[in-house]
C-alpha positions as CSV (number, residue, x, y, z in Angstrom):
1,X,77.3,-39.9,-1.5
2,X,74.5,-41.3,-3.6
3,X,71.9,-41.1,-0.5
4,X,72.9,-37.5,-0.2
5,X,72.5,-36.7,-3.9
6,X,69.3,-38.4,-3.9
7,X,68.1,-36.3,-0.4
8,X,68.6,-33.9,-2.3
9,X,67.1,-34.1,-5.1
10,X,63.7,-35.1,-3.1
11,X,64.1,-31.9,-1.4
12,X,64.2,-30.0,-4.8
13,X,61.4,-31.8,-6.1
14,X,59.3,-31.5,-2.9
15,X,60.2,-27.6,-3.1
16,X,58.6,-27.4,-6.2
17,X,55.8,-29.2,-5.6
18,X,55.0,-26.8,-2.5
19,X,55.7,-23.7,-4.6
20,X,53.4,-25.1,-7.7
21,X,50.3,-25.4,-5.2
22,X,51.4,-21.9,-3.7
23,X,51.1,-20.3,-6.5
24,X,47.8,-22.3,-7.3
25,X,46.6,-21.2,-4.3
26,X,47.3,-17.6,-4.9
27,X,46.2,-17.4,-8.3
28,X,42.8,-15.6,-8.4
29,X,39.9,-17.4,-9.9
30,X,39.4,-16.6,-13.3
31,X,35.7,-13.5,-13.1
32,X,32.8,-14.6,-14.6
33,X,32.7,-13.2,-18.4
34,X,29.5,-12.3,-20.2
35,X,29.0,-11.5,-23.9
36,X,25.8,-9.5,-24.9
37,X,23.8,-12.8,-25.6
38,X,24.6,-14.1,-22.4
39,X,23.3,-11.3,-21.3
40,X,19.6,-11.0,-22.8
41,X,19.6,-15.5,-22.3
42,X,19.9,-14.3,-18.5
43,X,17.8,-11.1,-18.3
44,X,15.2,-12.5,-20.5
45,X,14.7,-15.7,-17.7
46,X,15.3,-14.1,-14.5
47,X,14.3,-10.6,-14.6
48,X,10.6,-9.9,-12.6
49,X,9.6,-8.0,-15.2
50,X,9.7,-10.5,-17.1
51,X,8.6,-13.7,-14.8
52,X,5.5,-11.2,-13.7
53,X,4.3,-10.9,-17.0
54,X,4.6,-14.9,-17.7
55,X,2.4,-14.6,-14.9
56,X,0.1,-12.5,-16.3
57,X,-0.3,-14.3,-19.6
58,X,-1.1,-17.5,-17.6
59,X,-3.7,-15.8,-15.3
60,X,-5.6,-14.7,-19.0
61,X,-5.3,-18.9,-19.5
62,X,-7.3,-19.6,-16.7
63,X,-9.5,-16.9,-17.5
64,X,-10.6,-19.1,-20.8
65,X,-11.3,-21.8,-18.7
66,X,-13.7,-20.0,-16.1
67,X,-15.6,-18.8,-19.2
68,X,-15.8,-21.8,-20.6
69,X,-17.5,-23.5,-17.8
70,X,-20.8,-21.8,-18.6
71,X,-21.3,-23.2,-21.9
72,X,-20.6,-27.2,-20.5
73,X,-22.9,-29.2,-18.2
74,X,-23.0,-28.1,-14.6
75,X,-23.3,-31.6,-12.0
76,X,-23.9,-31.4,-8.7
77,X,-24.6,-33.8,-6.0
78,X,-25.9,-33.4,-2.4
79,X,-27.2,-35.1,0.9
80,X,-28.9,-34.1,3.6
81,X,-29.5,-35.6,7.4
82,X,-32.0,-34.2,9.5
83,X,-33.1,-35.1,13.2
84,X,-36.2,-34.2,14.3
85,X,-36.8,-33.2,18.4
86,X,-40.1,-35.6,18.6
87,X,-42.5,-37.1,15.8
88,X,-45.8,-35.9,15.3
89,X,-48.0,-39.2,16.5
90,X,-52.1,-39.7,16.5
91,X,-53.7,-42.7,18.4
92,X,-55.2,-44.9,16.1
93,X,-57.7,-48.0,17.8
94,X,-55.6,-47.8,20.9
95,X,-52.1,-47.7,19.4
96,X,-50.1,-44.7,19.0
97,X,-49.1,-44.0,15.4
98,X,-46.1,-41.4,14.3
99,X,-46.0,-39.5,11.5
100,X,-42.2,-39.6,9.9
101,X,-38.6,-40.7,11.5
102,X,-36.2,-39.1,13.9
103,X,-33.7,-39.2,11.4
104,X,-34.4,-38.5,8.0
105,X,-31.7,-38.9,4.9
106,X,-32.0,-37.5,1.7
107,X,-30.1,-37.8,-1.7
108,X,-30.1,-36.1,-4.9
109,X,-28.0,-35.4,-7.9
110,X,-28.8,-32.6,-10.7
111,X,-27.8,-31.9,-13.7
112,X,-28.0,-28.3,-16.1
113,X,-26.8,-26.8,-19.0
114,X,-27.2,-23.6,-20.6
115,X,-29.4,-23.6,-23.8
116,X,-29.2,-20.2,-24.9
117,X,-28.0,-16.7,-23.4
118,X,-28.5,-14.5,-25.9
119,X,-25.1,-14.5,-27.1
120,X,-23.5,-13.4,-24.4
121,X,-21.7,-16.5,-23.1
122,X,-20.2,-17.1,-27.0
123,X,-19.2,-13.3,-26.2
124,X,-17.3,-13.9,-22.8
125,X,-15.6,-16.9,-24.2
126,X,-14.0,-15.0,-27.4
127,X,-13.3,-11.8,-24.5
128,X,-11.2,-14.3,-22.7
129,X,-9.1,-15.3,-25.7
130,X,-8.9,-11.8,-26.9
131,X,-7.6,-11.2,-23.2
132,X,-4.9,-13.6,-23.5
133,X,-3.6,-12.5,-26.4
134,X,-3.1,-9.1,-24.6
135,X,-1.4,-10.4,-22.4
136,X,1.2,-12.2,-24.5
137,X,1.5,-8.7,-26.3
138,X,2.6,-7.4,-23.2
139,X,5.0,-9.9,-22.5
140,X,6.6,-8.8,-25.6
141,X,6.5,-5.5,-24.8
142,X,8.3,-5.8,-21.5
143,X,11.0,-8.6,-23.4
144,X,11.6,-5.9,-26.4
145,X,12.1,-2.9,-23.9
146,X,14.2,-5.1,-21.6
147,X,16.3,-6.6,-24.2
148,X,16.6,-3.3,-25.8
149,X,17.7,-1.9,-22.1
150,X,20.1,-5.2,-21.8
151,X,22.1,-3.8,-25.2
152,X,22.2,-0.6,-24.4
153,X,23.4,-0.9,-21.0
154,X,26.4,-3.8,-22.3
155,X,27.5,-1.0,-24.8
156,X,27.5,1.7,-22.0
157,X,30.1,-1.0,-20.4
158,X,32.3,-1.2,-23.6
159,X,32.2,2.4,-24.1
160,X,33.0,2.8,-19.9
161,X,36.4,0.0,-20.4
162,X,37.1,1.5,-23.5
163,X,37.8,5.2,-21.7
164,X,39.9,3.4,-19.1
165,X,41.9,2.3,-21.6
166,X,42.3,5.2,-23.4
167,X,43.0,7.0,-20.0
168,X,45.6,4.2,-18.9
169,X,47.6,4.3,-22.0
170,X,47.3,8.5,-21.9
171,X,48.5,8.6,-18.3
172,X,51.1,5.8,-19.0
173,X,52.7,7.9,-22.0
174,X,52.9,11.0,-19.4
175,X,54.8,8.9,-17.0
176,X,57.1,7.9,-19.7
177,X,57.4,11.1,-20.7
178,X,58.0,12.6,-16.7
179,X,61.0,9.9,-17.1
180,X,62.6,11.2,-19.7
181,X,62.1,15.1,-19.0
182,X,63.8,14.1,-15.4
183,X,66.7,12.4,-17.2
184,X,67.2,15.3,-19.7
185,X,67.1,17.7,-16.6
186,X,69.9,16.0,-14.8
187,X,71.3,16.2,-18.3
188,X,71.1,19.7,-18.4
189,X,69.5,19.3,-22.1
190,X,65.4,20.2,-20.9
191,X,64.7,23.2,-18.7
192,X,63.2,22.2,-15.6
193,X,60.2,23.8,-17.3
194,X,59.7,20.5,-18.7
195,X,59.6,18.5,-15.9
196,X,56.9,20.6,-14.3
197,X,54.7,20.6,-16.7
198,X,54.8,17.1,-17.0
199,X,54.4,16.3,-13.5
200,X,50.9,18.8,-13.7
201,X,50.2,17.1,-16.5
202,X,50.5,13.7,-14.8
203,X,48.6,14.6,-12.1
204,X,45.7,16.1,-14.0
205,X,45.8,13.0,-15.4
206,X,45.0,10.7,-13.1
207,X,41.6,12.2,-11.6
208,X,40.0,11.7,-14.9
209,X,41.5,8.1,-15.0
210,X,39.7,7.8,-11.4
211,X,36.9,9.4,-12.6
212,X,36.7,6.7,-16.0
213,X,37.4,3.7,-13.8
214,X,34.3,4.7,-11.3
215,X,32.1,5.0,-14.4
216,X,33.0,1.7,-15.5
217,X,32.2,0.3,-11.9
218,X,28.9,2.1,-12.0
219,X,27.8,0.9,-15.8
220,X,28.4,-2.8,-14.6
221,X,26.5,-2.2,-11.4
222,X,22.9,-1.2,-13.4
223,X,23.8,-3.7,-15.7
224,X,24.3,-6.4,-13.0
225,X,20.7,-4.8,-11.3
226,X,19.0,-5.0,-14.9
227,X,19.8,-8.9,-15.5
228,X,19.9,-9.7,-11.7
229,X,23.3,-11.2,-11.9
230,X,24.2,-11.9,-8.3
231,X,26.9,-10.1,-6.2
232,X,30.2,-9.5,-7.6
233,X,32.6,-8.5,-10.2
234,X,32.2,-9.8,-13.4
235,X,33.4,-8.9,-17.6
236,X,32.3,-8.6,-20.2
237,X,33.3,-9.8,-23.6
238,X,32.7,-7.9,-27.0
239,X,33.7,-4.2,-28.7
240,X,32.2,-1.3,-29.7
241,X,31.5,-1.9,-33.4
242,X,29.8,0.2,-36.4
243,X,27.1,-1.9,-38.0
244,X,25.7,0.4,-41.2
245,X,22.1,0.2,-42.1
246,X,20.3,1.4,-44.7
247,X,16.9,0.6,-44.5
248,X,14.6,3.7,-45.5
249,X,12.4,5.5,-42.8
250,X,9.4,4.5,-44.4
251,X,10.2,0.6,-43.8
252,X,11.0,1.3,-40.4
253,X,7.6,2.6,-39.7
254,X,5.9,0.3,-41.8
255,X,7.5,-2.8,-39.8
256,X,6.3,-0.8,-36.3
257,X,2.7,-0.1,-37.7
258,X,2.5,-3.9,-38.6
259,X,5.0,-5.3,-35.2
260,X,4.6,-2.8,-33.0
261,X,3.4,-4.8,-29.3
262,X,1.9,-1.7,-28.5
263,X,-0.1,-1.4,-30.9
264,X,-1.6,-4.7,-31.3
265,X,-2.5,-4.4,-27.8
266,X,-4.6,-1.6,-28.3
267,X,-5.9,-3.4,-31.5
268,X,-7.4,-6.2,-29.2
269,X,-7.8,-3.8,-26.7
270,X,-10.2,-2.8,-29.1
271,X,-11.7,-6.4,-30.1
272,X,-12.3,-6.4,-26.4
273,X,-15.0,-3.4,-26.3
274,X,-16.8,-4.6,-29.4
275,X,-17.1,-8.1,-27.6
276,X,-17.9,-6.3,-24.1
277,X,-21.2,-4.7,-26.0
278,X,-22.1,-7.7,-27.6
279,X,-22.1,-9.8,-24.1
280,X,-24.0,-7.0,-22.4
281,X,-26.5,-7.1,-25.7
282,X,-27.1,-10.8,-24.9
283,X,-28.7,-9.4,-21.6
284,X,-31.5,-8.4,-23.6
285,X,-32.2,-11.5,-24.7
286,X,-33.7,-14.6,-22.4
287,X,-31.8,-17.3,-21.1
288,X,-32.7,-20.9,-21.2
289,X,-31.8,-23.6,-19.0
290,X,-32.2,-27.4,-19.5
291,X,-32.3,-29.1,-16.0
292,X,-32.7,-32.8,-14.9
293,X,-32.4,-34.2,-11.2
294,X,-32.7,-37.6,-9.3
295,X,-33.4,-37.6,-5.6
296,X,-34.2,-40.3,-2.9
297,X,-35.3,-40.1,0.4
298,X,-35.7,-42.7,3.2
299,X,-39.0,-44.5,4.0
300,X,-41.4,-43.1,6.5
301,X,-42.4,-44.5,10.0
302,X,-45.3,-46.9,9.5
303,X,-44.7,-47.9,5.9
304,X,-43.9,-51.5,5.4
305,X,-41.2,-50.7,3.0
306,X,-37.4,-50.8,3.6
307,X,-36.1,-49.7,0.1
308,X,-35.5,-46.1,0.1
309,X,-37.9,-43.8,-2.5
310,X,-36.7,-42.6,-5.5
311,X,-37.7,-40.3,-8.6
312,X,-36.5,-38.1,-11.3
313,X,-37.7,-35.1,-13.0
314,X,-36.4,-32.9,-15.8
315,X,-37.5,-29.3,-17.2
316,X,-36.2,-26.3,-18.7
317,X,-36.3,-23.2,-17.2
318,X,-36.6,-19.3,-18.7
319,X,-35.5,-16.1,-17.4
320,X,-36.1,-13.0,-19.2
321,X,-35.2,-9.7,-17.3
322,X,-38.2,-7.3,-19.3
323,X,-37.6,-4.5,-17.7
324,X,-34.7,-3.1,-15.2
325,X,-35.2,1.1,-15.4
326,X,-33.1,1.8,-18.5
327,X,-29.6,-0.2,-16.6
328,X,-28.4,-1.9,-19.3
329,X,-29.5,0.2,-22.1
330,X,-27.2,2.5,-20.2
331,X,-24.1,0.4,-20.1
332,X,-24.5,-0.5,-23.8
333,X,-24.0,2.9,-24.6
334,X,-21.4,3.7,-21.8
335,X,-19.3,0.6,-23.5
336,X,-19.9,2.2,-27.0
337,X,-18.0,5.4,-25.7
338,X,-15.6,3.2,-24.5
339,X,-15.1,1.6,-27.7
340,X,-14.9,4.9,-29.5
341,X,-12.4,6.0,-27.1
342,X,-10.0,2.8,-27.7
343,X,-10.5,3.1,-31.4
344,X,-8.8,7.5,-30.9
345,X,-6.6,5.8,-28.4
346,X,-5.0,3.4,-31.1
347,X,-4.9,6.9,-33.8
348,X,-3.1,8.9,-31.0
349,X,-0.7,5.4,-30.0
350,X,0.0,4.9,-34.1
351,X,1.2,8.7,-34.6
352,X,3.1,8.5,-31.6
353,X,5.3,5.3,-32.5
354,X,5.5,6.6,-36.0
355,X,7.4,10.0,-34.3
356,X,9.6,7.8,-32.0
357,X,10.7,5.8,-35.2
358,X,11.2,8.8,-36.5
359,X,13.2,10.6,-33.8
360,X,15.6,7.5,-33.1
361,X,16.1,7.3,-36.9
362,X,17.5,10.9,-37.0
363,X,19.7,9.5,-33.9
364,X,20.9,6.9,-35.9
365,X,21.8,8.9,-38.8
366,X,23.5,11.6,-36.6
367,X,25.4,9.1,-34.5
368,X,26.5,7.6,-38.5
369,X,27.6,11.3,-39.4
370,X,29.4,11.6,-36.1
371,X,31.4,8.2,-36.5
372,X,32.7,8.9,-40.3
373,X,34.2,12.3,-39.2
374,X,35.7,11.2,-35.8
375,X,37.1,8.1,-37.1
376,X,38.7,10.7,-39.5
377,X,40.1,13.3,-36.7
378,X,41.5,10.1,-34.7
379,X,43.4,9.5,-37.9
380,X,44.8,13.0,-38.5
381,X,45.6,13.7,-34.6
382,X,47.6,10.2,-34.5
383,X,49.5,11.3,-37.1
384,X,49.9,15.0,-35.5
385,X,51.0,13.7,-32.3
386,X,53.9,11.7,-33.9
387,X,54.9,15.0,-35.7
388,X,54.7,16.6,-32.6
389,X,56.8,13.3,-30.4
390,X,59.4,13.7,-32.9
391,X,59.8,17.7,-32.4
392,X,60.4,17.6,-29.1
393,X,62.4,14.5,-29.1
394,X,65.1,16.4,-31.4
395,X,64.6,19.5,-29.4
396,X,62.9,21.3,-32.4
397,X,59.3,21.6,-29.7
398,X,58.0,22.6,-26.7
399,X,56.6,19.9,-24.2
400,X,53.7,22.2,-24.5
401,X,53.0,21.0,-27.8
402,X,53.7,17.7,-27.3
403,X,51.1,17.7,-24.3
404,X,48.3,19.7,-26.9
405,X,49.0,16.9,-29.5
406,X,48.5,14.0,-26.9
407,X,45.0,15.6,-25.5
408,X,43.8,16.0,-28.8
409,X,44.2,12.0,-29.5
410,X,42.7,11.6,-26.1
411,X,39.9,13.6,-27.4
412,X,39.5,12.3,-30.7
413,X,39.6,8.5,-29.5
414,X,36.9,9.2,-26.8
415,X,34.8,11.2,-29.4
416,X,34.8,8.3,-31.7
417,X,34.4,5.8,-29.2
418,X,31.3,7.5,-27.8
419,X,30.2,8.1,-31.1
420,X,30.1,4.1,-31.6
421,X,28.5,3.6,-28.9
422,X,25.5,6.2,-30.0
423,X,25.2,4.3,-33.0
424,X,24.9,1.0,-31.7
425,X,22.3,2.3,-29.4
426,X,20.2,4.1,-31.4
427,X,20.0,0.9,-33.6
428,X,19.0,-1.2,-30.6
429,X,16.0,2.1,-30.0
430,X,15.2,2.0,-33.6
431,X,14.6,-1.7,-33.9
432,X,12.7,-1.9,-30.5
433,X,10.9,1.2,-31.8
434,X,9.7,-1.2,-35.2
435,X,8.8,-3.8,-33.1
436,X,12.0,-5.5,-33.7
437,X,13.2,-7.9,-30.6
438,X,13.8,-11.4,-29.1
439,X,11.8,-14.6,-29.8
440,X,10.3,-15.6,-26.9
441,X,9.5,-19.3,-28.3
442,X,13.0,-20.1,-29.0
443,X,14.0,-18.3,-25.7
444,X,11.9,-20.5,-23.8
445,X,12.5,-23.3,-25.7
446,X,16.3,-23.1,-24.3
């Protein structure tokens, strides 16, 4: 009796422990979930806009160094082997006597540096560095615009689950309320009436719930593209949120005239004319080379010595270019129009982000207006469609009205939602608009 009981109780316990790892084993893995700083960490590393200008910035690097190279000691070394067909040869008191070797060796090592250039390597070397810096601006260009992209697209995702919802718990209170018209029916308390109109409703319903559950498939997909997640479905963690601010138009602009990438790229781009005449000035000007060389070549035929032959000599060197038809004269001024041109190119590019600060501030303050007087109408149709559940509960209603008061919270929840969701981007626009956005440092630091 006790083996039986204890059979048993193995094959209880064996039971279980097959159904635990079943349902292990059928759970689903637990989707990747992302908040919005997960999300610039991610796109701010791995995106190709971004790795290709890294790339750019350390192309201007190397740029320094080529530069460089003209204003430090140039060495070279070389050797030489030649073999001659036949030696020239004379007779000489019966014996023949040749002029050189078959094979000849040479050796020599020389050594130059640049003494003066009229400026114009000093010039190059500054251009290069002005160059870089450019390119660092333009890094931070493309990280504010994508970063600014990466919040906006994470808010279109909250705003896309949020209308799911709304439509999930809209078409759910329909189905509740198809239940009870069918009940009433067979009650003979509700016209049949009822029950049709609440089965249209129902199915009216559900294409918009189709419709909100494809946008939210869509929003993750060009958010997945824009951080290069990798295949799959993933979600995302954080809520559509109103975040006042009250900083005056003026500072705004102020903080893009002095932060703006744009702009301080066009200021070096600027830098980078002035520095382009002065280099092509220095052309003008002579240049002066110090030189110094030590070479050795084997002994000839005939000598009696073994030791190879060598000397050094040393000089300096001028080149002046007096006269060239006018050339360079002609691409001074050509650069000067260039330089005038980047200098109205920087007026026109300073106006122009001035505007967009302006124009995404007026978005912001409209989107502000838009969230205070929907977050009121959610309020007030709330309470209207209890009023109206009530009614028509006690008989005192229509379903009609009922259906009115529920679309109208529908409505009002959406309108409010997508008005947070305006406001939150048209901060992100604002503040990528006044040079506002990530620290690259730190991000590459982590």
């Amino acid at each position: 009796m006790n083996m039986q009981r204890m059979i048993r109780k193995g094959c209880w316990a064996a039971a279980c422990l097959v159904g635990t790892f079943a349902e292990s084993l059928a759970a689903e893995p637990a989707l990747p979930r992302y908040t919005l700083e997960d999300g610039l960490r991610i796109g701010l590393k791995q995106s190709s806009a971004i790795l290709k200008a890294h790339e750019d910035v350390r192309i201007a690097e190397t740029r320094i160094t080529q530069v460089r190279s003209a204003v430090l000691p140039h060495l070279s070394a070389g050797a030489g082997y030649t073999r001659l067909g036949e030696v020239s040869a004379f007779d000489f008191d019966g014996e023949r006597v040749e002029m050189g070797r078959l094979d000849n060796y040479s050796a020599d090592a020389e050594i130059s540096q640049l003494l003066y250039s009229g400026g114009s390597v000093q010039a190059g070397l500054k251009a290069a560095r002005v160059y870089r810096d450019m390119a660092r601006f333009r890094l931070e260009q493309v990280a504010h615009d994508l970063a600014r992209d990466i919040r906006t697209g994470f808010t279109d995702i909250l705003l896309a689950q949020a209308a799911v919802k709304v439509q999930e718990e809209s078409v759910a209170q329909i189905e509740d309320l198809v239940r009870q018209a069918e009940a009433r029916v067979k009650k003979g308390t509700a016209p049949e009436f009822d029950l049709l109109s609440a089965r249209v409703r129902l199915a009216n319903e559900m294409p918009v719930l189709i419709r909100a559950r494809k946008d939210l498939e869509l929003a993750k997909a060009a958010f997945r593209n824009l951080i290069q997640l990798e295949d799959g479905p993933f979600e995302v963690a954080g809520e559509l949120e109103y975040r006042p601010e009250k900083k005056a138009l003026a500072d705004w602009q102020a903080a893009g005239r002095r932060d703006r990438p744009e702009l301080l790229y066009q200021q070096r781009a600027i830098d980078l004319a002035r520095l382009g005449i002065r280099a092509e000035q220095g052309t003008l000007q002579p240049q002066v080379r110090a030189h110094a060389a030590y070479q050795g070549l084997n002994p000839e035929s005939g000598t009696a010595e073994d030791a190879w032959d060598w000397g050094w000599n040393a000089g300096v060197t001028l080149d002046w270019d007096l006269f060239d038809g006018g050339l360079r004269r002609a691409v001074i001024l050509e650069k000067n129009l260039e330089l005038a041109k980047s200098r109205a190119d920087l007026d026109i590019l300073q106006r122009n982000v001035e505007l967009e600060i302006q124009q995404q501030h007026l978005e912001l303050a409209t989107a502000d207006e838009t969230v205070a007087a929907s977050r009121e109408t959610v309020a007030l149709a709330e309470k209207s469609l209890a009023i109206a559940l009530a009614r028509y509960e006690t008989g005192l209603s229509t379903y009609l009205e009922y259906a009115a008061a529920q679309l109208s919270v529908s409505t009002a929840r959406l309108t409010w939602l997508t008005a947070l969701r305006d406001h939150m981007n048209a901060l992100a626009r604002l503040e990528c608009a006044s040079g506002l956005g990530p620290d690259l440092a730190k991000d590459d630091a982590r």
